[in-house]
GUDRENRO-504469 format. One record per residue (C-alpha): residue number from 1; residue in one letter; x, y, z. Coordinates in pm, whole numbers, plus 50000, padded with zeros to 5 digits. Example, Ala and Ser with C-alpha at 12.3 -4.5 7.8 and 13.67 -1.06 7.14 Angstrom:
<sites>
1|a|51230|49550|50780;
2|s|51367|49894|50714;
</sites>
This chain:
<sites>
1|x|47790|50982|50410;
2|x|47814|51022|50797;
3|x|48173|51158|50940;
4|x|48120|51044|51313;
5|x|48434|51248|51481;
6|x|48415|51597|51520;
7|x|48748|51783|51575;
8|x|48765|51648|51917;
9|x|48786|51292|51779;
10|x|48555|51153|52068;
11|x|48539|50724|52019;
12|x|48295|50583|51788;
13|x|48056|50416|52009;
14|x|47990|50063|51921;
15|x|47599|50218|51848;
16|x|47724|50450|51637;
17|x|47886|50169|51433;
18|x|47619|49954|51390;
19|x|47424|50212|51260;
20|x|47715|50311|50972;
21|x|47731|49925|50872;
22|x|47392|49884|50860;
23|x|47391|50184|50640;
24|x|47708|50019|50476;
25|x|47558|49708|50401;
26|x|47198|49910|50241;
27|x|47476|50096|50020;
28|x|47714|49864|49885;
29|x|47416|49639|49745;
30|x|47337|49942|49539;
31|x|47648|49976|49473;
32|x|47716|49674|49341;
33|x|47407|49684|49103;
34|x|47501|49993|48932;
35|x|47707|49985|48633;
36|x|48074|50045|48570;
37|x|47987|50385|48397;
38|x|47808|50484|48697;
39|x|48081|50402|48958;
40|x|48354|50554|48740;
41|x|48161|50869|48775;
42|x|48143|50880|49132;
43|x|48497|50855|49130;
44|x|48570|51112|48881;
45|x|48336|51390|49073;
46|x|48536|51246|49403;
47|x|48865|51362|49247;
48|x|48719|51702|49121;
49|x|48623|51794|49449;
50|x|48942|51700|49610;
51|x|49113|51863|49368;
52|x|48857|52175|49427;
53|x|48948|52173|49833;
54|x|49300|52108|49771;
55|x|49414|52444|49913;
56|x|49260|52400|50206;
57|x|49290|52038|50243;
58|x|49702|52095|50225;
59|x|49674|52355|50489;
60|x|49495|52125|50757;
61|x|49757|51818|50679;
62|x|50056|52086|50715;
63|x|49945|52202|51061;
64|x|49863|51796|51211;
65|x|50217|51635|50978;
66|x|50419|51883|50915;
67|x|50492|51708|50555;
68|x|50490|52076|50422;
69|x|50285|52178|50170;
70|x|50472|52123|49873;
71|x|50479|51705|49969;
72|x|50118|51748|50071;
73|x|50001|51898|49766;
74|x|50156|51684|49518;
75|x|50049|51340|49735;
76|x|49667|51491|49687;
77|x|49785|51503|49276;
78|x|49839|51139|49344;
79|x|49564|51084|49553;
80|x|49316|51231|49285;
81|x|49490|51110|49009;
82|x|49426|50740|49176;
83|x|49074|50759|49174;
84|x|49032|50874|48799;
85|x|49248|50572|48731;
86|x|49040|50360|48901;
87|x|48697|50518|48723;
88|x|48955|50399|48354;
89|x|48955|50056|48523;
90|x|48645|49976|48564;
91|x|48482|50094|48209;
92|x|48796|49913|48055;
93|x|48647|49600|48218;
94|x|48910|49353|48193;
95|x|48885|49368|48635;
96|x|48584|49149|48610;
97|x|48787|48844|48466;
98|x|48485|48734|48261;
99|x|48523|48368|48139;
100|x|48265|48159|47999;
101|x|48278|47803|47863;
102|x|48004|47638|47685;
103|x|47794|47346|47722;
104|x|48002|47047|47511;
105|x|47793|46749|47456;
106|x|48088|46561|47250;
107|x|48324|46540|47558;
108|x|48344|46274|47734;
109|x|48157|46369|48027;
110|x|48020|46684|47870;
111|x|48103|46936|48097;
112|x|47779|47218|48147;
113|x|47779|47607|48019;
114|x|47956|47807|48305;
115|x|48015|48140|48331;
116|x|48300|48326|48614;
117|x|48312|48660|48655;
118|x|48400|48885|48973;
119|x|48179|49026|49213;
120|x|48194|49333|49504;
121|x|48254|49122|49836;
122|x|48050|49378|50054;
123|x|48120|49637|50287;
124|x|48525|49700|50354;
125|x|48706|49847|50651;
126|x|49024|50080|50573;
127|x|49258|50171|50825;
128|x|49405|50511|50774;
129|x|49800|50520|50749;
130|x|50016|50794|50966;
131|x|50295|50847|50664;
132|x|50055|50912|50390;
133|x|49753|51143|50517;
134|x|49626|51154|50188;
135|x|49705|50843|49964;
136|x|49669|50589|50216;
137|x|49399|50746|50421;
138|x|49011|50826|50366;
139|x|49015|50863|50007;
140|x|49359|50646|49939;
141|x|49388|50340|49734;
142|x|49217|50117|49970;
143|x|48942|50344|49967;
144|x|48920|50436|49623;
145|x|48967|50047|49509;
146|x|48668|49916|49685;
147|x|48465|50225|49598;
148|x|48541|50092|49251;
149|x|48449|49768|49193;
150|x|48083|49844|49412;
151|x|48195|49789|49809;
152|x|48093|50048|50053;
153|x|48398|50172|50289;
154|x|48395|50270|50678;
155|x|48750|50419|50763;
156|x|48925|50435|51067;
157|x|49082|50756|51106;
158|x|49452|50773|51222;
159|x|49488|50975|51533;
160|x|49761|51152|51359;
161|x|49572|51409|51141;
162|x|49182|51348|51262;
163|x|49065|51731|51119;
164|x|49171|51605|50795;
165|x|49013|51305|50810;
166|x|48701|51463|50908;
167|x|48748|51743|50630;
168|x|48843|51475|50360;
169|x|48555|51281|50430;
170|x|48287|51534|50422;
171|x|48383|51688|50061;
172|x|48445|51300|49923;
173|x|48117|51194|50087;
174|x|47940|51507|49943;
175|x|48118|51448|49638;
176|x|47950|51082|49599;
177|x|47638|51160|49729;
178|x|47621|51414|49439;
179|x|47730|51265|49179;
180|x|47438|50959|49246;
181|x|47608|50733|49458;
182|x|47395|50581|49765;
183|x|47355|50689|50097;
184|x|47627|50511|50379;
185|x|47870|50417|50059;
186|x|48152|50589|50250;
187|x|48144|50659|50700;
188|x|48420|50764|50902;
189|x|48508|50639|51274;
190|x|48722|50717|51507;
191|x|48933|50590|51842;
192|x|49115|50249|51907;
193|x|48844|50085|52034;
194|x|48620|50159|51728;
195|x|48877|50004|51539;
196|x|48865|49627|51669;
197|x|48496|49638|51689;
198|x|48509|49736|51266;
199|x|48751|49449|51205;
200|x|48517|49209|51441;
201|x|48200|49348|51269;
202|x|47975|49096|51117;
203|x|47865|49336|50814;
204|x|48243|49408|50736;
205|x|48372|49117|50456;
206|x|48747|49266|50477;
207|x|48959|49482|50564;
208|x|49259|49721|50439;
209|x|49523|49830|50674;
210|x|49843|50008|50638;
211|x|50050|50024|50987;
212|x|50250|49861|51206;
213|x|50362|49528|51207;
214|x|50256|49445|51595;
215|x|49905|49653|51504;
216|x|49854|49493|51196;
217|x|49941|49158|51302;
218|x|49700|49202|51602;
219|x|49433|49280|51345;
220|x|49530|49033|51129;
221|x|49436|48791|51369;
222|x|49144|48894|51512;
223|x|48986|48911|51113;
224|x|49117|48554|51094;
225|x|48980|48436|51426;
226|x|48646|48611|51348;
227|x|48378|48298|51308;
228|x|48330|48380|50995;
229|x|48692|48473|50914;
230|x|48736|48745|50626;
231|x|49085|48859|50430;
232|x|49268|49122|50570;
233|x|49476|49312|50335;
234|x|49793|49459|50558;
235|x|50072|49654|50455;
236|x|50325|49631|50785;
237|x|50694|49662|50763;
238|x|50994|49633|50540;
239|x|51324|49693|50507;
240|x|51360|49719|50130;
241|x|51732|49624|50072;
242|x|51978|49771|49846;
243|x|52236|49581|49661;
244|x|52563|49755|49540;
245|x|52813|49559|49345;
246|x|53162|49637|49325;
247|x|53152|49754|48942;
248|x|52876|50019|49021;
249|x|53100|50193|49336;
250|x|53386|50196|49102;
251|x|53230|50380|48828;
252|x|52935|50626|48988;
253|x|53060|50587|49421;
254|x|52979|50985|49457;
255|x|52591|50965|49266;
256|x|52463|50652|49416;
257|x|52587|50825|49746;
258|x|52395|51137|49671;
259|x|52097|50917|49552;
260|x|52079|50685|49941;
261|x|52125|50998|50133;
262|x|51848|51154|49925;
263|x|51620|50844|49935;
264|x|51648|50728|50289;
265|x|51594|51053|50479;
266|x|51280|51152|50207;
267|x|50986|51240|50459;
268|x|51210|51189|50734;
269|x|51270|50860|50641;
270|x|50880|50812|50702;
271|x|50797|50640|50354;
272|x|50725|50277|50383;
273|x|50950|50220|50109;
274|x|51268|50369|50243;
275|x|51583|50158|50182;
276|x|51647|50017|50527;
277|x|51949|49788|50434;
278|x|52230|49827|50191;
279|x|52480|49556|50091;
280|x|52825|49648|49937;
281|x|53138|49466|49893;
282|x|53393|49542|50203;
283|x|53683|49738|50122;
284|x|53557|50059|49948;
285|x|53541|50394|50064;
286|x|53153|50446|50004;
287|x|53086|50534|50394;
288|x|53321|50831|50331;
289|x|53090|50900|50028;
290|x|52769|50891|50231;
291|x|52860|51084|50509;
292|x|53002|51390|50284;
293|x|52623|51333|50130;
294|x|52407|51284|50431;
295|x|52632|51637|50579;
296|x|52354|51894|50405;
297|x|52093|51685|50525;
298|x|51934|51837|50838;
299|x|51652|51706|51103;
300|x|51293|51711|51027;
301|x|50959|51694|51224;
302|x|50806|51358|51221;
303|x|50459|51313|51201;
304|x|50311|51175|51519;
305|x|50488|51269|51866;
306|x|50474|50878|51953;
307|x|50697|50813|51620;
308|x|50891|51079|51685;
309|x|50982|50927|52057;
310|x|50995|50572|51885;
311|x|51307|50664|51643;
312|x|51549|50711|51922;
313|x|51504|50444|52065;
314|x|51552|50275|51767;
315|x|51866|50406|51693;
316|x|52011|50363|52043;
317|x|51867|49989|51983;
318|x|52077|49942|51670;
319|x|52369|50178|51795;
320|x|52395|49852|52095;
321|x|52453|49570|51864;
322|x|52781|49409|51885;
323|x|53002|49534|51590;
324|x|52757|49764|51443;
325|x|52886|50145|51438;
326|x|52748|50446|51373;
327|x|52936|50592|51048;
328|x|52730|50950|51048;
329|x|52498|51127|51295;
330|x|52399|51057|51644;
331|x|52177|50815|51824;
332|x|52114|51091|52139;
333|x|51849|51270|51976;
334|x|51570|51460|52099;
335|x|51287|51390|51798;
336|x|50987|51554|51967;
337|x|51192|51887|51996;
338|x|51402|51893|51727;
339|x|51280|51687|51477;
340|x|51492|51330|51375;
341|x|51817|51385|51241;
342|x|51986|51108|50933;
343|x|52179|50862|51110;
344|x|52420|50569|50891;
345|x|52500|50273|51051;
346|x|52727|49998|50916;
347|x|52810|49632|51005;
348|x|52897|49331|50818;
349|x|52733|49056|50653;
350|x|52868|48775|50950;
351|x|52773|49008|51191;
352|x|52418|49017|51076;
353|x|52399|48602|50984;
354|x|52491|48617|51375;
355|x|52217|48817|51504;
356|x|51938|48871|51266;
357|x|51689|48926|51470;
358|x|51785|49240|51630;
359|x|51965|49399|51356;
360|x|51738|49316|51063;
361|x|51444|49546|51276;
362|x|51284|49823|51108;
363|x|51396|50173|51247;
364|x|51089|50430|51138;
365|x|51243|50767|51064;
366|x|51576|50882|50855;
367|x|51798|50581|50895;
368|x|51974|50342|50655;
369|x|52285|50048|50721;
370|x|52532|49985|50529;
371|x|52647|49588|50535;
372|x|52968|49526|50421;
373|x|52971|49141|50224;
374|x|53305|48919|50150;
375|x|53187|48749|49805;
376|x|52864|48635|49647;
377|x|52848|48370|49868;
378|x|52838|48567|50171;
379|x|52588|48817|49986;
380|x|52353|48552|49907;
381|x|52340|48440|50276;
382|x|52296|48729|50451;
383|x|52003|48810|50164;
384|x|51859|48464|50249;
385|x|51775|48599|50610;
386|x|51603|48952|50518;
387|x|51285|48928|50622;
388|x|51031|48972|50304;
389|x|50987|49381|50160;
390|x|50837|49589|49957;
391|x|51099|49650|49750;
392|x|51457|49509|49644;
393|x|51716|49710|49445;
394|x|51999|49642|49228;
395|x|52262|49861|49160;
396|x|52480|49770|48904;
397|x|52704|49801|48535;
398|x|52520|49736|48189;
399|x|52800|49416|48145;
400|x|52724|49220|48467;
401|x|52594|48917|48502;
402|x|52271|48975|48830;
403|x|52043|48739|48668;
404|x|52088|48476|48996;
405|x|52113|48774|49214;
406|x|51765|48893|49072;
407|x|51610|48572|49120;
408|x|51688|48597|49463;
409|x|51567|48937|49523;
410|x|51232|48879|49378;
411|x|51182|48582|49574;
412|x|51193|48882|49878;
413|x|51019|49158|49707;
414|x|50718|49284|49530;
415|x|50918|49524|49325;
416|x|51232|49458|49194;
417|x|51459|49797|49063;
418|x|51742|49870|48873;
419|x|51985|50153|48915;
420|x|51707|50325|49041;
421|x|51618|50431|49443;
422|x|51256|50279|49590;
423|x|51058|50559|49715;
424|x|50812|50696|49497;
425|x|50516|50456|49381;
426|x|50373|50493|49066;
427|x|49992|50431|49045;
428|x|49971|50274|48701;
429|x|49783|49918|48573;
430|x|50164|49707|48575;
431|x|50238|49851|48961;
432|x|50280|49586|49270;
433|x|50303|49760|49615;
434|x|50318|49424|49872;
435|x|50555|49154|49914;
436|x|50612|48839|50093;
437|x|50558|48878|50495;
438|x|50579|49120|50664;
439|x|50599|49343|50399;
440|x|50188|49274|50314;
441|x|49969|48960|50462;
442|x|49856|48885|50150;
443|x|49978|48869|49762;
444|x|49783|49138|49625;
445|x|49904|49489|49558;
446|x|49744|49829|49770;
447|x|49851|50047|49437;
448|x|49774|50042|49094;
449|x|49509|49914|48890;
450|x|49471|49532|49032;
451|x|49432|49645|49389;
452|x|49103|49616|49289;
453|x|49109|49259|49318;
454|x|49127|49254|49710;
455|x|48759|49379|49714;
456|x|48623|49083|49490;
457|x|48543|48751|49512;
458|x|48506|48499|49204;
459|x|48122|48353|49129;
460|x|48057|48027|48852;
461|x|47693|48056|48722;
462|x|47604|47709|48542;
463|x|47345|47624|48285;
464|x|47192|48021|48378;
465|x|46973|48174|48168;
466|x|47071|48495|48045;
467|x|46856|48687|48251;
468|x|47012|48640|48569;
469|x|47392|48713|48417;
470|x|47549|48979|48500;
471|x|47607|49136|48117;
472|x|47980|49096|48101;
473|x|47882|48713|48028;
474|x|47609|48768|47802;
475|x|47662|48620|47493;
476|x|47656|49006|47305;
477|x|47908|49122|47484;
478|x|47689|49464|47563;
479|x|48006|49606|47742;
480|x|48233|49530|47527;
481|x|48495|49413|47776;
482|x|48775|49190|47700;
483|x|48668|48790|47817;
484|x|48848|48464|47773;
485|x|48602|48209|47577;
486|x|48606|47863|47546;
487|x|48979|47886|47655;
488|x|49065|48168|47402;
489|x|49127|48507|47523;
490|x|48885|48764|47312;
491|x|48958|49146|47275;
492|x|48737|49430|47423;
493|x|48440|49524|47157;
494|x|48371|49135|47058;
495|x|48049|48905|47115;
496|x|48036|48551|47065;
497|x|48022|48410|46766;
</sites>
């Protein structure tokens, strides 16, 4: 496993990254011929060693993020605790989506034996993500997901925290390496440049990114323009709204305010599930509840100086919208120096259906607004509007009737929520982390167990013998996963009859 950058960071030279995706492409053939046991052990002595570095791992993020150790420490928890859940993935086997239907020679025409099953699509770029050094970087989901299922990985470290990218990837490369895996399965690059030439690279089949919308949308289509074009996986922006209804204010006004002011300015409002936009009925006197809960909230260091210079200027761009006001904090900040400060805005549902385009803009840092609505009516239009998120959340009574406002909400989310605040992902097997654009470019999730699927691509084998077959779709059943014969879904442990 090469780490190219030293603690200078100097650019990845476009020799350099031939040589790691030829080296790539060696090691994810391997890869994709060894068993599930064998991969799920690679990822188990991956998380050990994290685990066994964490110490020092936490101190390097603290000094480049300033997250602070207790964040830092838990995110490598979840970080580690991703990659053992993807080793229970793979051995559980159900990722492969093994079908098979046999030969019929009674139908009318009789249809041949074939056999589906997922397969590794090759080597993967991942793009490193500022907000979660750990989780979304060299050994995040994307990372950990492809190593899975048998890809190789070459990762683009984010300028933010290069040491720990360097670090990280030397004790997860040894970590393979030890524990049997093959030689180039996991590089690390560094510098802009480098990173267009991995998304243009011929051995790279796709790519995982986790960024900015204008980055990510540049990426997205260069992969796309490529001439052989190749998915790119990109998780970019979102607001995440937040629905109040009136019958919720009335009963818990003072807890749901403790539970925004809490939510939004988490990480200094640097979590890409921070809720962005809340709707509430006009007339109550929640803003006076938010700003008495946003008062013990103080400024924090963000974690690049570029986003730290960026959230001002947000907030003086939101602050300059006709009949939007600020309700708590200021818009004259200083973020470099002094760290970024909560700030509440609040406008109303027509002033938004007036403007959309400049108020409904993502503000990166500690930063919520509150959007007053009339009726239902006017609630459902101004939700029509919000550009696609992560997440969508309902606050409401046990009696009401949301079902029509939950429709709606899903049609503009990946993850729905109920009484509940959106940051904080769990990595489980039900999990989806993406949503319509520009939440993600694509449909699939970058956490929890089907993430996997971004790394694999469906293959029909018909009339094979059983030699060829990968054994998933031999007739014993020597795995023992769970397949769908003939039409009829068959549990784990069974061969065909």
């Amino acid at each position: 496993m090469t780490a190219t950058p030293d603690t200078s960071a100097p650019e990845t030279s476009t020799a350099e990254l031939d040589d790691l995706a030829a080296a790539a492409t060696t090691a994810a053939a391997i890869a994709a011929a060894a068993s599930d046991a064998e991969r799920a052990s690679w990822l188990t002595a991956a998380a050990d060693a994290l685990d066994a570095h964490v110490d020092e791992l936490v101190e390097i993020a603290d000094a480049e993020t300033h997250l602070g150790a207790p964040r830092l420490r838990g995110e490598v928890a979840r970080t580690t605790g991703q990659l053992r859940l993807f080793a229970r993935v793979i051995t559980e086997g159900s990722y492969l989506e093994a079908v098979i239907d046999h030969a019929d020679a009674s139908a009318t025409p009789p249809p041949p034996d074939l056999r589906r099953i997922l397969r590794p699509i090759g080597p993967v770029g991942v793009f490193s993500a500022s907000n979660f050094p750990f989780a979304f970087s060299v050994a995040g989901g994307d990372t950990a997901s492809a190593l899975a299922v048998g890809c190789s990985v070459i990762v683009k470290a984010h300028s933010g925290h290069l040491r720990l990218s360097e670090r990280t990837a030397e004790i997860l490369g040894a970590a393979l390496e030890g524990a049997g895996a093959p030689e180039g399965i996991l590089a690390l690059i560094s510098g802009r440049e480098a990173g267009t030439e991995l998304v243009k690279h011929p051995a790279v089949k796709a790519v995982g990114f986790t960024g900015s919308i204008p980055g990510g949308r540049a990426l997205f289509d260069l992969a796309v323009s490529r001439p052989d074009p190749i998915p790119f996986y990109g998780e970019l922006g979102s607001l995440n709204p937040v629905v109040l209804t009136a019958a919720a204010l009335s009963a818990r006004a003072p807890e749901l305010a403790d539970g925004l002011a809490a939510s939004f300015t988490l990480g200094a409002g640097q979590f890409c599930t921070k809720p962005g936009l809340v709707f509430l009925p006009a007339g109550t006197d929640f803003q006076d509840q938010l700003r008495k809960a946003v008062a013990s909230k103080g400024s924090a260091p963000m974690l690049t100086e570029r986003i730290a210079e960026a959230y001002p200027e947000g907030l003086q761009h939101l602050a300059a919208q006709q009949d939007v006001t600020v309700v708590s904090g200021s818009v004259e900040q200083d973020a470099p120096a002094d760290g970024a400060a909560p700030v509440v805005f609040s406008t109303t549902a027509a002033t938004v259906l007036a403007n959309p385009e400049s108020i409904l803009e993502e503000c990166f840092g500690p930063t919520t607004v509150l959007i007053e609505y009339r009726d239902q009516d006017e609630l459902a239009k101004v939700l029509s509007v919000v550009p696609g998120s992560l997440t969508a959340t309902v606050h409401a009574q046990p009696d009401e009737d949301v079902a029509a406002l939950v429709t709606q909400l899903s049609e503009l989310a990946g993850r729905v929520l109920f009484n509940g605040w959106p940051t904080g992902v769990a990595v489980n097997w039900a999990q989806q982390h993406g949503g319509p654009w520009p939440a993600t470019t694509s449909l699939f999730t970058s956490v929890g167990a089907t993430a996997v699927r971004r790394f694999q691509r469906p293959v029909a084998f018909q009339d094979a013998p059983e030699s060829v077959l990968h054994p998933a779709l031999l007739e014993a059943n020597p795995l023992g996963v769970p397949r769908r014969v003939d039409g009829v879904l068959v549990p784990a442990g069974v061969s065909v009859s």
